[in-house]
C-alpha positions as CSV (number, residue, x, y, z in Angstrom):
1,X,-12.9,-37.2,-10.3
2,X,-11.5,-36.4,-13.7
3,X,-8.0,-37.2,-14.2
4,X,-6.0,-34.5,-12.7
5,X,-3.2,-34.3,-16.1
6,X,-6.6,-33.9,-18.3
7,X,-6.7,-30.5,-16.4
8,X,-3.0,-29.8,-16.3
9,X,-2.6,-30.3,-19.9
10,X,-5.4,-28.4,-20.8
11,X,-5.1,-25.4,-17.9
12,X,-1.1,-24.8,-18.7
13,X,-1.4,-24.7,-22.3
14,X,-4.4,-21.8,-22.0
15,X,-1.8,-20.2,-19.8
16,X,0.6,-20.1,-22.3
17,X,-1.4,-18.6,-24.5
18,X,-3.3,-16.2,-22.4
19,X,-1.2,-15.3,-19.2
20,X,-1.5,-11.7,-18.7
21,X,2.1,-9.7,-18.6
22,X,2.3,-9.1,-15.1
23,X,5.6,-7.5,-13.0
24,X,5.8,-10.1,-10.5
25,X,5.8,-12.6,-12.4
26,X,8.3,-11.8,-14.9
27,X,11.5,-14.0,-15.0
28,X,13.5,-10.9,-13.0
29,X,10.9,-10.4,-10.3
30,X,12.4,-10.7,-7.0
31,X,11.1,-12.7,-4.1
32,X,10.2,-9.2,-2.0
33,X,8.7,-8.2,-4.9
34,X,5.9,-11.2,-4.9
35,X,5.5,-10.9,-1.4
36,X,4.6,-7.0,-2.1
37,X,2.3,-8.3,-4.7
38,X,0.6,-11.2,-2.9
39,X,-0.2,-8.5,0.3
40,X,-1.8,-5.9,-2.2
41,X,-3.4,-8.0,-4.0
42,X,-5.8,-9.3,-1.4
43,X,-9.4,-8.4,-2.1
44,X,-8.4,-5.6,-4.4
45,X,-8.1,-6.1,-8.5
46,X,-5.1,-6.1,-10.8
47,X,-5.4,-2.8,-12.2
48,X,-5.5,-0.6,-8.8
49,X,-2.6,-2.2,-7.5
50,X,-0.2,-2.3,-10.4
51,X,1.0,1.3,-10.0
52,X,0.7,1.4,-6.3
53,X,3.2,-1.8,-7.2
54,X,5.5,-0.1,-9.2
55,X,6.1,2.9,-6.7
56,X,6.8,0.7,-4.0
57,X,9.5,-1.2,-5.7
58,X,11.3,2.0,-7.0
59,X,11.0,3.1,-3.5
60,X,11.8,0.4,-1.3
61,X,13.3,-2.8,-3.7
62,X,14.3,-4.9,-0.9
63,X,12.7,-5.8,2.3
64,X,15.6,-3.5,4.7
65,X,14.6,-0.3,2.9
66,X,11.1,-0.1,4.0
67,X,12.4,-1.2,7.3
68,X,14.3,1.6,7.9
69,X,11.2,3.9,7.3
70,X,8.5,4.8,10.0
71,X,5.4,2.6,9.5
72,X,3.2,5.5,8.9
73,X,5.5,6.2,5.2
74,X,4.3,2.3,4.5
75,X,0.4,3.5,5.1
76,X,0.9,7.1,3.1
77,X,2.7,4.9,0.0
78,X,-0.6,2.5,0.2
79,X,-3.2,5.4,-1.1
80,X,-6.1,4.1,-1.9
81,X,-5.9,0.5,-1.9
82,X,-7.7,-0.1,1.1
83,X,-7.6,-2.5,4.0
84,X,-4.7,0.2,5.1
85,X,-3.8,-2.4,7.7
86,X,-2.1,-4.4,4.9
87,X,0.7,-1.3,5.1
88,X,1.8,-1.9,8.4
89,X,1.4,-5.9,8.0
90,X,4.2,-5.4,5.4
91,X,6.7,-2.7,7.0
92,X,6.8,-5.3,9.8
93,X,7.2,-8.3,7.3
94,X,10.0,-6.2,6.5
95,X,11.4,-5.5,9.8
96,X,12.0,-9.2,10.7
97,X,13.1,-10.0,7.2
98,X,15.5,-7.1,7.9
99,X,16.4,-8.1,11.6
100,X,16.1,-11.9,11.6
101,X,16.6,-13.3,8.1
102,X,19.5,-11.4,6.6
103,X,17.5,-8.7,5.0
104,X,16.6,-12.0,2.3
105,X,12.7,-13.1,1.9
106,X,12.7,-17.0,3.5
107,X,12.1,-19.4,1.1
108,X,11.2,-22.0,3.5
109,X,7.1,-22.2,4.0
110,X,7.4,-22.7,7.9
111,X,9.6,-19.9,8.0
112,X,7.2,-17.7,6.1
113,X,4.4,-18.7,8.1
114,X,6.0,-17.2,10.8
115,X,6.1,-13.6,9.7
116,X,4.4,-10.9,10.8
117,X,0.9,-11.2,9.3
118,X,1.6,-13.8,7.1
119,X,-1.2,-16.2,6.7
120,X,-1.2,-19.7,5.0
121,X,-2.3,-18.4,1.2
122,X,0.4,-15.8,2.0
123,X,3.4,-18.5,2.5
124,X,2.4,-21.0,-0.1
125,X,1.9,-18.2,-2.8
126,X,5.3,-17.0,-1.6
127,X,7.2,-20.1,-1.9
128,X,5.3,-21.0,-4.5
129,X,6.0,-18.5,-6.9
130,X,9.0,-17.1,-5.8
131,X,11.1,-20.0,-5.2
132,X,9.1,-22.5,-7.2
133,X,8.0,-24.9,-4.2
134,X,5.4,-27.8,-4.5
135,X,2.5,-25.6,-2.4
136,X,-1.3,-25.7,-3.5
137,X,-1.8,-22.0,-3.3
138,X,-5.6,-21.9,-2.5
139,X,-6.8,-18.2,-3.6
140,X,-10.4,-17.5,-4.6
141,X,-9.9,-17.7,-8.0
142,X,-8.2,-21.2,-7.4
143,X,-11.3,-22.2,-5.1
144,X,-14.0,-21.4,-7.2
145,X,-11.9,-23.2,-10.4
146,X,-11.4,-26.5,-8.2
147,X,-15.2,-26.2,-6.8
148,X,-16.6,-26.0,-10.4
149,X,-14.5,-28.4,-12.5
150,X,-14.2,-31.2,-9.6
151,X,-17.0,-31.1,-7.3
152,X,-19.8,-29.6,-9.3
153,X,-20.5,-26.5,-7.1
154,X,-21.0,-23.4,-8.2
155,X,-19.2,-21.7,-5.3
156,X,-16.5,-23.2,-3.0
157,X,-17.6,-22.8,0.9
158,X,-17.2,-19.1,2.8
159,X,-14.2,-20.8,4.6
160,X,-11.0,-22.7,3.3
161,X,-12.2,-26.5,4.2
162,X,-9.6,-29.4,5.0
163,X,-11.7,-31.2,1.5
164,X,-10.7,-28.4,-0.7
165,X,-6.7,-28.4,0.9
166,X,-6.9,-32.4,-0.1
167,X,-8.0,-32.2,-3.1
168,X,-5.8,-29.2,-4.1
169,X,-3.0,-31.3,-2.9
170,X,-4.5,-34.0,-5.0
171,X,-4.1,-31.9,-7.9
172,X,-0.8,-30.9,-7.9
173,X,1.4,-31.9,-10.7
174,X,4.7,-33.6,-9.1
175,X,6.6,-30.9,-11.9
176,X,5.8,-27.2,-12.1
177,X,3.4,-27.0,-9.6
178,X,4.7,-23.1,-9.6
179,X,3.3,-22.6,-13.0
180,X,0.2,-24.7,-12.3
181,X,-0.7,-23.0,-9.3
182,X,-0.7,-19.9,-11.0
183,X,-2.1,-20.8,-14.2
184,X,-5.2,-21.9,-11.9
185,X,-5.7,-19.0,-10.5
186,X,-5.2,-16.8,-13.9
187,X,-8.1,-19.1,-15.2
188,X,-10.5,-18.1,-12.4
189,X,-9.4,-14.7,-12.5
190,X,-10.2,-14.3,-16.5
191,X,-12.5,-17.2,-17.3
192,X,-14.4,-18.7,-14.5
193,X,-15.2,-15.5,-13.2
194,X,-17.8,-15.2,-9.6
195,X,-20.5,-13.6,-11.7
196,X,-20.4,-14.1,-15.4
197,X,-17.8,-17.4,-16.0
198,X,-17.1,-18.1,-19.8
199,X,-18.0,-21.4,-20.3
200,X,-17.4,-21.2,-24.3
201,X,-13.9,-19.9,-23.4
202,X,-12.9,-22.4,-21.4
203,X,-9.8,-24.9,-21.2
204,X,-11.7,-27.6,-19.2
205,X,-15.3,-26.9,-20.0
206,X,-15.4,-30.5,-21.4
207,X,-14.4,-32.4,-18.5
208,X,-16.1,-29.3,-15.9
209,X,-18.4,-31.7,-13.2
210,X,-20.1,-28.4,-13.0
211,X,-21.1,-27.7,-16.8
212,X,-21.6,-31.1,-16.9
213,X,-24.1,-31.4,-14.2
214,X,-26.2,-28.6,-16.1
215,X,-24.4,-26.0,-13.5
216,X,-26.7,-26.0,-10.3
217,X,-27.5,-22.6,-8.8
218,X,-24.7,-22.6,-5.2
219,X,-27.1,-24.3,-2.6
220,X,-25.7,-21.8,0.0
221,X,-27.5,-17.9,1.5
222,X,-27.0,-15.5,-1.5
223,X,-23.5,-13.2,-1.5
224,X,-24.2,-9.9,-1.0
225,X,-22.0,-7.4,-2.5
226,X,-20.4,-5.0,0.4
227,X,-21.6,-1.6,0.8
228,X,-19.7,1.3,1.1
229,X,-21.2,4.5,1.0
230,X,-22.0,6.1,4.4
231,X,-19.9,3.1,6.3
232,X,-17.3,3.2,9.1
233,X,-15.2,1.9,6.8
234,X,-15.5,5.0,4.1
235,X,-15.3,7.4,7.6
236,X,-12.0,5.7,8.2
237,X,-10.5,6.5,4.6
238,X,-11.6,10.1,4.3
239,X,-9.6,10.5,7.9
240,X,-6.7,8.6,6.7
241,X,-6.7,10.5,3.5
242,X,-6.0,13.6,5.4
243,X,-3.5,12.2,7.5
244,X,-1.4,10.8,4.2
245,X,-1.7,14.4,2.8
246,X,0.1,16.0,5.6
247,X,3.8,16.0,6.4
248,X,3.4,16.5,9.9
249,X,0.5,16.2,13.1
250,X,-2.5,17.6,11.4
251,X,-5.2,19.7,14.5
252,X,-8.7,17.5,15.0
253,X,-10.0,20.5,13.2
254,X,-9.2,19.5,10.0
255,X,-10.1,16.0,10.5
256,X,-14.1,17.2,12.0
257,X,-14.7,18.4,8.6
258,X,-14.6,15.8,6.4
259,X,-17.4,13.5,7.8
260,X,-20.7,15.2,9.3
261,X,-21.9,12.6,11.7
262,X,-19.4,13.2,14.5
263,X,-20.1,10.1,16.7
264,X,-19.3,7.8,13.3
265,X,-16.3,10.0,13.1
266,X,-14.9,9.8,16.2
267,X,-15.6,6.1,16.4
268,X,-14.0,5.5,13.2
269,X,-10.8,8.0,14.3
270,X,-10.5,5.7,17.5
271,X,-10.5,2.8,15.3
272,X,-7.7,4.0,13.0
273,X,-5.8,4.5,16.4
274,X,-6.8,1.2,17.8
275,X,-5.5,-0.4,14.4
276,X,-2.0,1.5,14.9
277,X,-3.0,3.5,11.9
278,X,-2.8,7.1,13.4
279,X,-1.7,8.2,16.8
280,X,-3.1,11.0,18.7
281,X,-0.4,13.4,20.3
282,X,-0.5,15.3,23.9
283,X,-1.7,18.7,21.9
284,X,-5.2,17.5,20.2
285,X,-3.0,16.4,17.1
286,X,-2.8,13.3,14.7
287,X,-0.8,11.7,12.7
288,X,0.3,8.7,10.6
289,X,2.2,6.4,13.1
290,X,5.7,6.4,14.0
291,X,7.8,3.8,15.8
């Protein structure tokens, strides 16, 4: 394995130079405000959530003043991100911050961990970032870096493996890990991209097991892009949609007409219920939930 301060050296000092200016991570970002950012960005690109970003800080800047809103505010302030389910995933993040932890973010990985919806990427990034704790913070971007430059794969597996936590682990620098971790995953992101990676542009490309092995084609089934178009999933967002735009319980009629295929819709309208994204009231009305 190539010596792991041969990357940091080269990987922090490309950061420097080329970090993108980024809200969260500016010196005056607050820890609720990573969280926010962490949960939004998941599966969805800088550029869409940035002013989805901004309007919920200006709303709600600390965790007890989206808890004192109704859940279904936190799904209408979402828009169009997708994966809606991330909304309510953060109003009750910010309930038990609110309730159990002073109204203050947890610095404490364990203790993160532990929130509502909170997964293990989720804490480390958390800790990480906002409080500057040694965590490998294993995102895609980070994955797919580590897989290339280390273990000559073009792709890292489907699912975080044990090998990949060790070797991140491995990796970390004893001093500003924080930066590292990030600076990492700002190199995947920009550079050593899924698709297209710029091997001419890149820090490590010297020392890359993956360049150097002549960059073998990823052993694995081929990724498929996801559909969209005609799916459940785009069912679920045209119902939603109408549901955000109304200020009160909106009649089923209004909900009938924007998908044709009425067994797709009313699957897809059960599932927004089932997901505690809409309720269904005692008069054939909908709306966004309340609790």
């Amino acid at each position: 394995m190539v010596e792991p301060h041969l990357l940091h050296n080269a990987v922090l000092s490309w950061y420097e130079d080329n970090a993108r200016d980024l809200p969260w991570r500016a010196a005056g970002a607050t820890p609720w405000g990573v969280l926010v950012s962490e949960i939004m960005l998941q599966q969805t690109p800088v550029v869409r959530v940035l002013p989805v970003w901004h309007e919920w800080m200006e709303r709600w800047p600390a965790p007890k003043d989206l808890a004192a809103e109704q859940p279904g505010e936190a799904v209408r302030h979402w828009g169009r991100l997708g994966y809606p389910r991330r909304a309510l995933r953060l109003h009750a993040c910010a309930r038990a911050i609110t309730d159990e932890h002073g109204g203050e973010v947890p610095s404490d990985h364990a203790t993160l961990l532990a929130l509502p919806g909170i997964g293990e990427y989720t804490a480390a990034a958390v800790a990480s970032f906002a409080y500057g704790g040694r965590h490998a913070v294993l995102d895609t971007n980070v994955r797919r870096v580590f897989a290339r430059a280390v273990r000559a794969e073009e792709y890292p597996p489907t699912a975080t493996s044990a090998a990949e936590r060790r070797l991140a682990e491995a990796l970390l620098p004893e001093l500003g890990a924080a930066r590292w971790g990030v600076a990492v995953m700002e190199l995947g992101a920009l550079v050593c991209t899924a698709r297209a990676p710029r091997c001419a542009d890149c820090p490590i490309a010297d020392v890359c097991a993956w360049r150097l092995a002549g960059k073998p084609p990823h052993a694995g089934p081929a990724r498929r892009g996801q559909t969209y178009a005609g799916t459940d999933r785009q069912c679920r967002g045209r119902l939603l949609a109408v549901l955000r735009a109304a200020h009160g319980p909106v009649p089923k009629a209004a909900l009938d007409v924007v998908w044709d295929d009425a067994v797709q819709r009313e699957r897809a309208l059960d599932g927004l219920i089932a997901d505690g994204l809409a309720e269904a009231l005692d008069d054939d009305t909908y709306r966004l939930p309340h609790a």
